[in-house]
C-alpha positions as CSV (number, residue, x, y, z in Angstrom):
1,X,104.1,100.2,94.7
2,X,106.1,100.8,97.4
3,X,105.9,103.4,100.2
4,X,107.7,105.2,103.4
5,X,105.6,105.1,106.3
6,X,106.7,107.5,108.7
7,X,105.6,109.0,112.2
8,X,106.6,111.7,114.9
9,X,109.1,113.6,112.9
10,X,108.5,116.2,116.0
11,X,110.4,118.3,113.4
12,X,113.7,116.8,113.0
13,X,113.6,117.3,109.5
14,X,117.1,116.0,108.9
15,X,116.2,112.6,110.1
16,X,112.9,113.1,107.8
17,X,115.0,113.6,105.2
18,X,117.6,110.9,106.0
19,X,114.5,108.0,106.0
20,X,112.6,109.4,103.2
21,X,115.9,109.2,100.7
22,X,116.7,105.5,102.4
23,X,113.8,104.8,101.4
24,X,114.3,105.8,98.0
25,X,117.2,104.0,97.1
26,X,114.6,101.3,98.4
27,X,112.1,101.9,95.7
28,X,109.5,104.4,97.4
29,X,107.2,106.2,95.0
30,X,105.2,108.1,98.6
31,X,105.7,108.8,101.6
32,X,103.2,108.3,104.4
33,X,103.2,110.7,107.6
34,X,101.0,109.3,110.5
35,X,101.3,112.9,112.6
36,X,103.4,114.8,114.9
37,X,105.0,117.1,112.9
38,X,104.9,120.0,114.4
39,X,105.8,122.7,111.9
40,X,104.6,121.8,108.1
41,X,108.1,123.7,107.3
42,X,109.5,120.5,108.6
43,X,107.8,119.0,105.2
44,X,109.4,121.5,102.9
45,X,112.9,119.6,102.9
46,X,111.1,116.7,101.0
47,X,109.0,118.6,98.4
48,X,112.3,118.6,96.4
49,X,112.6,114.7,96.4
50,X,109.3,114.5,94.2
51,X,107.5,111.7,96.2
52,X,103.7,112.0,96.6
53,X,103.2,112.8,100.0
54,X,100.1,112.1,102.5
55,X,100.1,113.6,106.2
56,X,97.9,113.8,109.0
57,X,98.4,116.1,111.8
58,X,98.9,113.7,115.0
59,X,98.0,115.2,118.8
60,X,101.3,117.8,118.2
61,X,98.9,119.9,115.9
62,X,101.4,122.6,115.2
63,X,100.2,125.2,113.0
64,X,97.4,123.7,111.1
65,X,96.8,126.6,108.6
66,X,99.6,126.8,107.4
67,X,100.0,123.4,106.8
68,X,96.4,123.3,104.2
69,X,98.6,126.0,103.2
70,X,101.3,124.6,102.2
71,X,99.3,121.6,101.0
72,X,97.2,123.8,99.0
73,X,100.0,125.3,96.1
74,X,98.9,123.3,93.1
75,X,102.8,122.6,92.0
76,X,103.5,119.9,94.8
77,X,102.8,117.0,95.9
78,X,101.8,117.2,99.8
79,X,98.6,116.0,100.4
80,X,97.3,117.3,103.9
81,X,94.4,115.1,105.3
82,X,93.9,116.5,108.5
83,X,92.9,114.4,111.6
84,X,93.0,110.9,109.8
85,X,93.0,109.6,106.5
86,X,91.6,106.9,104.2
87,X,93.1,106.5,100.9
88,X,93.8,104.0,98.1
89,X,97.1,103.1,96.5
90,X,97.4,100.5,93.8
91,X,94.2,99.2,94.8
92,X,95.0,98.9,98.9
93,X,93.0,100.6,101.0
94,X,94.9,102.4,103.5
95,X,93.9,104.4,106.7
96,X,96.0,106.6,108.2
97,X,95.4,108.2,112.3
98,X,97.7,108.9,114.9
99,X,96.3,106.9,117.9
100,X,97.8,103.2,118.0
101,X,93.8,102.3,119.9
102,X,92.1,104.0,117.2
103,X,94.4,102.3,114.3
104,X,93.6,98.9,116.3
105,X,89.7,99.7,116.2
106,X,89.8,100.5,112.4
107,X,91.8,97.7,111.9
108,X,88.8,95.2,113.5
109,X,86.8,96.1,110.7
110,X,88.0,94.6,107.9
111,X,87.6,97.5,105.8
112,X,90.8,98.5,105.3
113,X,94.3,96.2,103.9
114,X,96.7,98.5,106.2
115,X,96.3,100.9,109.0
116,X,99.2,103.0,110.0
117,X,99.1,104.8,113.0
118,X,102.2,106.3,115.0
119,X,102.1,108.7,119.0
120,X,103.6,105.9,121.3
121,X,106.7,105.9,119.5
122,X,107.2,102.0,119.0
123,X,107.4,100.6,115.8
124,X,105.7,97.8,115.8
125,X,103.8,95.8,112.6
126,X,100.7,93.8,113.4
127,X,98.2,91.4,111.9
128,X,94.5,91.9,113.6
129,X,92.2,89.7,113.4
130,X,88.8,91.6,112.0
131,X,85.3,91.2,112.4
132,X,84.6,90.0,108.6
133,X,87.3,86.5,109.6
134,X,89.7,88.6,107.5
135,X,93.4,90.0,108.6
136,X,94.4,94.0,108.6
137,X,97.8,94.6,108.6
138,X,98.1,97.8,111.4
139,X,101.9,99.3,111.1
140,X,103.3,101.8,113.6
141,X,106.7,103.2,112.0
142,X,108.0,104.0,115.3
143,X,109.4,108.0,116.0
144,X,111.4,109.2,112.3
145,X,112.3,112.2,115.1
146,X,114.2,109.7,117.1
147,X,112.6,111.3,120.1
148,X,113.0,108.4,123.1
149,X,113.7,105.3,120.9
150,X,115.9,105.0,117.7
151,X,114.4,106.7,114.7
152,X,112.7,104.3,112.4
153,X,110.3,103.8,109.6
154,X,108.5,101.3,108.0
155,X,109.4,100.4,104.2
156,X,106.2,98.7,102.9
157,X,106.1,97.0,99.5
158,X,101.9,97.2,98.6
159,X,102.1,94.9,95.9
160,X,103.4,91.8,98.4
161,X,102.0,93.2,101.4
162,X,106.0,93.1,102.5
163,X,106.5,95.1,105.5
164,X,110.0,96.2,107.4
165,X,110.9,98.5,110.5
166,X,114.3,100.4,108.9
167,X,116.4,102.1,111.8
168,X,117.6,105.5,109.8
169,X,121.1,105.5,109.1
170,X,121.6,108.4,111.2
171,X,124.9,110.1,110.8
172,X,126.6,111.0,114.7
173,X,125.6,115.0,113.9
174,X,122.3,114.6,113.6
175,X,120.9,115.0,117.6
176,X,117.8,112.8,118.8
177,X,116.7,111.8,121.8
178,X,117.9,108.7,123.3
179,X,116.8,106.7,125.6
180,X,114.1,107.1,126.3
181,X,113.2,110.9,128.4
182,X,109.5,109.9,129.7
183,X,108.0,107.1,129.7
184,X,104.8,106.5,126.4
């Protein structure tokens, strides 16, 4: 199976929308959101591409109601975790929080094949060491949003355990921040 792992939308939804359908014509089946997005109407623009979808909120809360809201109608295919996440696809378990030090932390335990995390805005992908002499793959997909760095997300292939950073293809009318406006 292979997946979208995305961070900091910070509701750009056209850039969402731009990585998620890259992705796509990639092979994703889901998409995984590792926070910061701000308004769960930002989400709305991918319901229509039919990909499962898995999001936590990130320290940019936004309106967090709403979101189990929107999560909530039976006839899509948002799944809302809250603060963090730990899931299973095709038999790899996955957890998902927003802080890169608690994403390192989980990642030392050896109870999980992939931690995603996202907040500092650097895509990064990682092998840690863990306590149980295994290795935990921790991905950061960098900011989707494009807000201070290049937006970026991470196509992951959970079958190989393949990982790459993917710059969107970002068309010059879609605004973003760049370079950076304060420093992570």
């Amino acid at each position: 199976m292979k997946v979208c792992i995305v961070s900091d939308s910070h509701d750009n939804r056209f850039l969402l929308k731009k990585a998620v359908e890259h992705a796509i014509t990639k092979g994703a089946e889901a998409v995984l959101h590792c926070g910061d997005i701000v308004a769960p109407t930002t989400l709305r623009i991918l319901l229509p591409l039919g990909l499962d979808i898995h999001v936590i909120h990130g320290n940019n809360t936004g309106d967090t109601f709403n979101m189990a809201m929107l999560a909530s109608k039976t006839d899509n295919q948002l799944h809302y975790h809250g603060q963090d996440a730990g899931i299973t696809l095709t038999n790899r378990k996955i957890f998902l929080v927003h802080y890169p030090h608690y994403a390192h932390a989980m990642s030392t335990t050896g109870d999980w094949d992939l931690v995603c995390c996202g907040h500092d805005h650097r895509a990064s992908i990682q092998q840690i060491k863990t306590v149980k002499q295994t290795e935990t793959i921790m991905i950061n997909p960098g900011t989707v949003g494009g807000v201070g760095a290049e937006p970026t997300y991470v196509m992951a292939d959970l079958g190989l355990m393949a990982f790459e950073i993917i710059h969107v293809p970002v068309d010059d009318s879609l605004a973003y921040n760049q370079p950076h406006v304060t420093p992570h």
